[in-house]
C-alpha positions as CSV (number, residue, x, y, z in Angstrom):
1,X,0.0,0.0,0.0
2,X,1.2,3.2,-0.5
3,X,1.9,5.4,2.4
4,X,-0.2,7.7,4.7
5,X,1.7,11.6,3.9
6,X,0.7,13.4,7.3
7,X,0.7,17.0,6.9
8,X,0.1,19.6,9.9
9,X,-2.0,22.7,8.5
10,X,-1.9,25.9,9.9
11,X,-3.9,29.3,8.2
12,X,-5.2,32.1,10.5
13,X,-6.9,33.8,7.8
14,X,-9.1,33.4,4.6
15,X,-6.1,34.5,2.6
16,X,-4.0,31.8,3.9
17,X,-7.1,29.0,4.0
18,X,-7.3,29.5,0.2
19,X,-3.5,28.8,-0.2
20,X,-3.4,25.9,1.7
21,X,-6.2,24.7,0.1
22,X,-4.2,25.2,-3.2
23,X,-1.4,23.6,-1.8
24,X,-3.0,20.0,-0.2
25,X,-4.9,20.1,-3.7
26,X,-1.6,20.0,-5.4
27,X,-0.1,17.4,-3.0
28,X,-2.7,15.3,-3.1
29,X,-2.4,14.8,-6.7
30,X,1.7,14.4,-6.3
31,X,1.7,11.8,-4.0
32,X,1.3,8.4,-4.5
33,X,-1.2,7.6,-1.0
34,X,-3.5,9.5,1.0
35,X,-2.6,12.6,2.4
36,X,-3.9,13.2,6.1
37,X,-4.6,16.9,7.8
38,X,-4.4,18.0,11.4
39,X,-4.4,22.1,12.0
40,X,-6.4,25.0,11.7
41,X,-7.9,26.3,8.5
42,X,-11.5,27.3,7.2
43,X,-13.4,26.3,4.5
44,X,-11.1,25.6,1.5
45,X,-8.8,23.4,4.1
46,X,-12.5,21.9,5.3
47,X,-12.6,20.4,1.8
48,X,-9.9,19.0,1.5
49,X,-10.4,17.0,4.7
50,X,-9.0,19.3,7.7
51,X,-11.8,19.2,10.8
52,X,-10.2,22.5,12.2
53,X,-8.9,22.7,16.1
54,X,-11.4,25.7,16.1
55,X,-12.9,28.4,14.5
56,X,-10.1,30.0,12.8
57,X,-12.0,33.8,12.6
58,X,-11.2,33.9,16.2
59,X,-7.4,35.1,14.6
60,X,-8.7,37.6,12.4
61,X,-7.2,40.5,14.7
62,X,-5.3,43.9,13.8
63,X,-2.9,46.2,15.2
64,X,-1.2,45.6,18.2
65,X,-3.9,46.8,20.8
66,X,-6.3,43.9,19.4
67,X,-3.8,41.5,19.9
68,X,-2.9,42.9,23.4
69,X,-6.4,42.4,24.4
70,X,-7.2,39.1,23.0
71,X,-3.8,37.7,24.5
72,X,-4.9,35.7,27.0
73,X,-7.4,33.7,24.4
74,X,-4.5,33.4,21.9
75,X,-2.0,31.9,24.0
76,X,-4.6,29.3,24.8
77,X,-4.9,28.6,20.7
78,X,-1.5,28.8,20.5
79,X,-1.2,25.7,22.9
80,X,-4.1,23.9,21.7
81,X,-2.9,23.7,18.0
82,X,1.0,23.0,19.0
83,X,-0.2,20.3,21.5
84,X,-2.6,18.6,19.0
85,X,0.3,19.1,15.8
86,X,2.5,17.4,18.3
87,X,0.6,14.2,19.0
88,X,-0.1,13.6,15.6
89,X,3.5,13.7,14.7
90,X,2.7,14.8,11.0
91,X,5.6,14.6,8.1
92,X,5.3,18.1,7.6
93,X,4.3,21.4,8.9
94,X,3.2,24.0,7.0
95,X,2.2,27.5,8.6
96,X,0.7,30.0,6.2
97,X,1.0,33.7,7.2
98,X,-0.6,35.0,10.7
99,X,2.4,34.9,12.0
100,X,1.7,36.6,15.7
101,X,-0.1,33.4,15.8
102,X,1.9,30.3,13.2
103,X,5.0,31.3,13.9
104,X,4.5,30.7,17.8
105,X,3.1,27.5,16.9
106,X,6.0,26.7,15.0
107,X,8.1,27.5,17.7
108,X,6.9,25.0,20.5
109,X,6.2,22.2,17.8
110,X,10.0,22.7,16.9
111,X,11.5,22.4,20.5
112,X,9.0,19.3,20.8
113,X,9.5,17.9,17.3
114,X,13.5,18.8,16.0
115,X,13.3,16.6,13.8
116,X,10.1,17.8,12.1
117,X,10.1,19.6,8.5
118,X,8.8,23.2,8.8
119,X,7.5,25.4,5.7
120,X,6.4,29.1,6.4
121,X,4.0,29.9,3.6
122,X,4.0,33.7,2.7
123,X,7.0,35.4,3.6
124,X,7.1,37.5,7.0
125,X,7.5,41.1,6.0
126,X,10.6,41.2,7.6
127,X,11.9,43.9,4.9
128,X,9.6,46.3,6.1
129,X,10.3,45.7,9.5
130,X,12.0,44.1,12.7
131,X,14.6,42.4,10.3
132,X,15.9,40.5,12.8
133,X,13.2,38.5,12.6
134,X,14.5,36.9,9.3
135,X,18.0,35.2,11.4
136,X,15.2,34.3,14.1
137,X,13.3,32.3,11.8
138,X,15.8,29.8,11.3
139,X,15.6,28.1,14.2
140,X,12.1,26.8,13.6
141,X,11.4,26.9,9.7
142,X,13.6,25.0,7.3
143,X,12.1,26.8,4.0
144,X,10.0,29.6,3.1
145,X,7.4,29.9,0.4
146,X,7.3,33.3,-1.1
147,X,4.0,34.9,-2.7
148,X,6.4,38.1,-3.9
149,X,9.1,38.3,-6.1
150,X,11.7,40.2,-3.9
151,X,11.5,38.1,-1.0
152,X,14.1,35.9,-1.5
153,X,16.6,38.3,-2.3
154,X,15.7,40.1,1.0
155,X,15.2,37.2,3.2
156,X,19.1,36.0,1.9
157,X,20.4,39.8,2.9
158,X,18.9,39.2,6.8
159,X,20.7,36.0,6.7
160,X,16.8,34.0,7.1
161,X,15.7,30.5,5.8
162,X,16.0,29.1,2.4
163,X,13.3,31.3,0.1
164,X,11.9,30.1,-2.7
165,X,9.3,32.1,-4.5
166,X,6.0,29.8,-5.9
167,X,4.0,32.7,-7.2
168,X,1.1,34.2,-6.0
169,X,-2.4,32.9,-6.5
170,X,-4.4,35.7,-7.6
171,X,-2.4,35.1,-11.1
172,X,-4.1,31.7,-11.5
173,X,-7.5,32.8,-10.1
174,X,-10.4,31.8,-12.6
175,X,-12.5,34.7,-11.2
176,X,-10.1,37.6,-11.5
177,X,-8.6,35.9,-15.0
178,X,-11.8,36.5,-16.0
179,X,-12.6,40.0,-14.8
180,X,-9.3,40.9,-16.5
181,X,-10.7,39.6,-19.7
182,X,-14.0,41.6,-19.6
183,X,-12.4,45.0,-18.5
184,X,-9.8,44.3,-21.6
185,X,-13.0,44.7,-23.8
186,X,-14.8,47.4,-22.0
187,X,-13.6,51.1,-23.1
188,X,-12.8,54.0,-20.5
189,X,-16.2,55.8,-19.9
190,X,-16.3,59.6,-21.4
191,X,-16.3,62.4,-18.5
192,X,-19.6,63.0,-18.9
193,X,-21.1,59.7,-18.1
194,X,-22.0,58.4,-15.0
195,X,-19.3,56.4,-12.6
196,X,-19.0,53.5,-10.5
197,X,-17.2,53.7,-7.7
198,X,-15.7,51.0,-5.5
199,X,-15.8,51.8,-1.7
200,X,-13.5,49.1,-0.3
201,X,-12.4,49.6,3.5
202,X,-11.5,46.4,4.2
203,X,-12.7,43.7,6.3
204,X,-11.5,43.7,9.9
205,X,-14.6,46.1,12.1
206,X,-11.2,48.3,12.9
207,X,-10.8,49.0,9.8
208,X,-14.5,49.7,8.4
209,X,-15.1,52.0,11.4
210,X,-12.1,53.9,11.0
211,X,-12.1,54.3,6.9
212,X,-15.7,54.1,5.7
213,X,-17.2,57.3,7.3
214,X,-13.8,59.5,5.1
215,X,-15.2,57.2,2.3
216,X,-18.1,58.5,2.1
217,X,-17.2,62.1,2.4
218,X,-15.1,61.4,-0.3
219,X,-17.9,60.2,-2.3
220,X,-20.0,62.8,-0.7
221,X,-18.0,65.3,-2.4
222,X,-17.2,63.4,-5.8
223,X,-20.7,63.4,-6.3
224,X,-21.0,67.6,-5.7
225,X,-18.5,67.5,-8.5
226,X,-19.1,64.9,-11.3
227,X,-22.8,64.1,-10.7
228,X,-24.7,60.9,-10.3
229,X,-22.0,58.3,-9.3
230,X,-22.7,54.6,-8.1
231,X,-20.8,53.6,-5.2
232,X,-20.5,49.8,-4.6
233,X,-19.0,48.5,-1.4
234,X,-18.3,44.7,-2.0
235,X,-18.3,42.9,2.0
236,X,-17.8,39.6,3.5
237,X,-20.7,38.0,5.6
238,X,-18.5,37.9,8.7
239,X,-18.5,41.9,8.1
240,X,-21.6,42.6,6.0
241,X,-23.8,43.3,9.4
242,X,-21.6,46.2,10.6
243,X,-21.1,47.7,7.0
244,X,-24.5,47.9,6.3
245,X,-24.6,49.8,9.4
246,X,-22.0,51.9,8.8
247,X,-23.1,52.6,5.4
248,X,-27.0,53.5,6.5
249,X,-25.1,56.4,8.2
250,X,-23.5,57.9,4.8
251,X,-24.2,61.1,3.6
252,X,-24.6,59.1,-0.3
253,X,-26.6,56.2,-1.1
254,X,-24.0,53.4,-1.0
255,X,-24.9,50.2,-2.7
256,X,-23.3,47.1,-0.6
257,X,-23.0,43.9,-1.9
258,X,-21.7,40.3,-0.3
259,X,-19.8,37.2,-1.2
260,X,-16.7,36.8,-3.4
261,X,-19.5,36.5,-7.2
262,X,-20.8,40.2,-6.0
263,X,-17.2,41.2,-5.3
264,X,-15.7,40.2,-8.7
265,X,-18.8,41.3,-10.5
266,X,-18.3,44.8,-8.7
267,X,-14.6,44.6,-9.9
268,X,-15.9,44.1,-13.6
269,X,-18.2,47.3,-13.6
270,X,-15.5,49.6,-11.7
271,X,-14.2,52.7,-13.0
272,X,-11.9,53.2,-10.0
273,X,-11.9,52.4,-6.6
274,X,-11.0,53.9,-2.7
275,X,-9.8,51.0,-0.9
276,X,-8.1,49.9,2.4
277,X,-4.2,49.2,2.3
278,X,-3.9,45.1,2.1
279,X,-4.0,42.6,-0.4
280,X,-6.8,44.1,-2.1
281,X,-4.9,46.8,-3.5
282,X,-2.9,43.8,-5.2
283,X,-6.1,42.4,-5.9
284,X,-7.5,45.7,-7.9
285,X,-3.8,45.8,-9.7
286,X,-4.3,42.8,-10.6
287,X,-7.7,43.4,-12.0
288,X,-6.7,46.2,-13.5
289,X,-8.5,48.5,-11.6
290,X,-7.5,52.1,-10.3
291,X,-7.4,52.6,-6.7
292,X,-6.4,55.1,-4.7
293,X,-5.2,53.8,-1.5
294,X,-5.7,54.7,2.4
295,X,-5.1,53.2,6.1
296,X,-5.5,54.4,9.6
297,X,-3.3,52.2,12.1
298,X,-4.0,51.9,15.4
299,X,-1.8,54.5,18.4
300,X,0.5,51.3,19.0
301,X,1.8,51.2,15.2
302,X,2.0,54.8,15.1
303,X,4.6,54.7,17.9
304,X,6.4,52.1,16.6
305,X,6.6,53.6,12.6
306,X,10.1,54.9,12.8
307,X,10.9,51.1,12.7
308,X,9.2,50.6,9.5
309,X,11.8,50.3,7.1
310,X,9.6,50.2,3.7
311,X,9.0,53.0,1.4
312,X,5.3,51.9,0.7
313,X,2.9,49.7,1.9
314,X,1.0,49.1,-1.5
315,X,2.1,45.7,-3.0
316,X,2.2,46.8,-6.4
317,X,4.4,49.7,-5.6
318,X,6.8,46.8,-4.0
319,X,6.7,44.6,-6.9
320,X,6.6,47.3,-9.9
321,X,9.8,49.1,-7.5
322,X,8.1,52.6,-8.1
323,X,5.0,54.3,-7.1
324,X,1.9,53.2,-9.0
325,X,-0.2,53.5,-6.3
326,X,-1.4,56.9,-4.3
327,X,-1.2,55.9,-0.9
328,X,-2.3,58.1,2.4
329,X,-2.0,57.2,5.8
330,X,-3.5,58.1,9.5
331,X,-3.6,62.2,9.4
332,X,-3.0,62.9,5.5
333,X,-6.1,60.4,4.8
334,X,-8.2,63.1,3.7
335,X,-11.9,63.2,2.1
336,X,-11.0,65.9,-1.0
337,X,-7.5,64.1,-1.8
338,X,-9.8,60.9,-1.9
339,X,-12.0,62.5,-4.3
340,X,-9.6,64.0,-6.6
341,X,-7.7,60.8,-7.1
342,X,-11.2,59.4,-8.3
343,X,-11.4,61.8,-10.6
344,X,-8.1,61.7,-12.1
345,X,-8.2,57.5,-12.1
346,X,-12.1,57.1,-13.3
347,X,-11.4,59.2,-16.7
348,X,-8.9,58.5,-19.5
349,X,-5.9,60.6,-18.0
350,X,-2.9,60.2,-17.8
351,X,-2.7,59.0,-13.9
352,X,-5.0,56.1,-15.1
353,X,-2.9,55.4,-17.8
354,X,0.4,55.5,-16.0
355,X,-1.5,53.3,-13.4
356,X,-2.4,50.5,-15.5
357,X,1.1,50.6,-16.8
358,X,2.1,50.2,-13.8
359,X,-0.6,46.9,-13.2
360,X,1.0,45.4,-16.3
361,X,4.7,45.3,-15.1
362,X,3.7,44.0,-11.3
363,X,1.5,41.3,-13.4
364,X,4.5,40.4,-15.5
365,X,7.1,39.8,-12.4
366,X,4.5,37.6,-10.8
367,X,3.6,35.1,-13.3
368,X,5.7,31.5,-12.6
369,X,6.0,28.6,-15.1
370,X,3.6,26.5,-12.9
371,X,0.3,27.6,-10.6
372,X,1.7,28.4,-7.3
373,X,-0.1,25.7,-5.7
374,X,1.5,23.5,-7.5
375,X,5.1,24.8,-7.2
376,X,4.3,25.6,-3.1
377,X,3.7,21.4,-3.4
378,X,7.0,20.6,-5.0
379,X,8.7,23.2,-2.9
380,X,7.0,20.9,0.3
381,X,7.7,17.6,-1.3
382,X,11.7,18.4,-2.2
383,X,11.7,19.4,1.6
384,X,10.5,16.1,2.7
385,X,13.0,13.7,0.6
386,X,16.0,15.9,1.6
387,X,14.2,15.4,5.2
């Protein structure tokens, strides 16, 4: 018979479920046997046969202060998973981003288990900050999966683990291949016809308190100046109570809409979009979609952010190595600078132009010879027979 491949899971976020998902999918189909899951994940990690420890939104925190207060619960997860990873003395453990939580994880399994193969999926950003994470890492992961094309060069200059980058998995997503295709064939609307608007403050209830009110000034005043407009504000469930709240509140009639179909059909009929810094600013690049971006952190961060080393937090700014993407932070996050970006981006001009340029070249250094789920399973397999 062919063997049993244990593999220990860990994803704190959707973001990361969805990769893992990706990656058992490609293991699965690598491996001559059955492949058997013990972690945490959520639904895409449900279907490939992981019964999660627990509820893995309970790790969907920001900012230091949310951490700080949900300590006492996260230390108890923290032991839970490590406790449960170590009795089931898996062939492999992969930890997928959420690092305030994985990487602790990691840690005990390691002292426990020294022997035990360890992938971190989605690089740290230890180039923005605390680099001395990077040398940390190796004494509990053996090999790092990168999502972005730099990484490796910067975790080798901190002296971390062995990087490899397996691409990211928005280029191989059917949805946003698609919405590419459609807004390829749709022409930039004349000045005079009436906008869509994406109003995308992201998904944590910090961030949707903080960011959609200025939003909707911003669309407020866009709508003073350039008419009728239809703002759309794509949501998650988890979220979509507390939007709708927020958005009741508005001084413009916001139209919100939920699940990933409304999202990517929202993308498709965009003209530009205010978002929340995050992976959805990769996301809209991706898309082709002009965003201007914002993001409010929390009094903790703002103490700290003469330790952030990185010139921008917008991902297509990293990967393109220029600006491409207006970005405005805490104090400077203003309603008017909002709405003039929205201007500039939703009309043929030539910060919209320059913009998708800049979409084009972040989409050409991310595309890989395989789907990264596939090369993240190689990456995990060639571990495991040097192991």
């Amino acid at each position: 018979m062919s063997r049993v491949l244990k593999v220990g899971v860990i994803a704190g976020e959707v973001s990361g479920d969805l990769l893992g998902g990706d990656l058992i999918t490609a293991l699965k189909a690598a491996h001559d046997g059955p492949v058997e899951l013990v972690g945490v994940g959520g639904d895409a990690l449900a279907a490939q046969g992981l019964r999660s420890l627990f509820d893995f939104s309970e790790l969907s925190i920001m900012g230091l202060t949310q951490v700080l207060s949900r300590l006492p619960n996260l230390i108890k997860r923290i032991n839970q998973t490590a406790s449960a990873v170590i009795a089931a003395r898996p062939d492999v453990l992969v930890i997928i981003d959420s690092p305030d939580f994985t990487h602790r994880v990691a840690k005990k399994v390691r002292v426990a288990l020294p022997r035990l193969p360890i992938v971190n999926y989605v690089c740290p950003s230890v180039w923005a900050w605390k680099e001395y994470r990077a040398k940390a890492m190796l004494a509990y992961v053996d090999r790092v999966l990168a999502v972005l094309p730099f990484e490796p060069e910067a975790m080798q200059r901190l002296g971390g683990p062995e990087t490899i980058f397996v691409g990211h998995r928005l280029t191989n997503d059917p949805d946003l291949l698609e919405v590419r295709r459609q807004r390829a064939a749709r022409p930039t609307k004349a000045v005079s016809e009436k906008k869509t608007i994406l109003l995308l403050p992201g998904s944590r209830s910090a961030e949707i308190k903080s960011l959609l009110p200025v939003f909707g000034e911003a669309a407020k005043e866009f709508s003073e100046r350039n008419g009728a407009t239809r703002f759309l504000l794509p949501t998650v469930p988890r979220s979509e109570a507390l939007v709708r709240e927020i958005a009741a509140s508005l001084p413009v009639a916001v139209e919100v809409v939920s699940g990933a179909e409304a999202k990517w059909g929202a993308f498709i009929e965009a003209d530009t979009a205010m978002a929340a810094s995050g992976t959805v600013i990769l996301e809209l690049g991706l898309a082709t979609v002009p965003v201007v971006s914002a993001y409010k952190t929390d009094w903790l961060i703002k103490l700290l952010a003469g330790r952030i080393k990185i010139w921008t937090g917008a991902l297509p700014n990293l990967i393109a190595d220029y600006p491409v993407v207006p970005e405005y932070i805490n104090e400077v996050v203003r309603p008017g600078s909002l709405c003039r970006w929205s201007e500039r981006l939703s009309n043929d001009t030539v910060q919209r132009r320059a913009m998708l340029e800049g979409f084009d070249l972040a989409w050409q250094r991310l595309q890989v010879p395989v789907p990264p789920g596939e090369a993240a399973a190689t990456a995990v397999l060639d571990l495991l027979n040097r192991s």
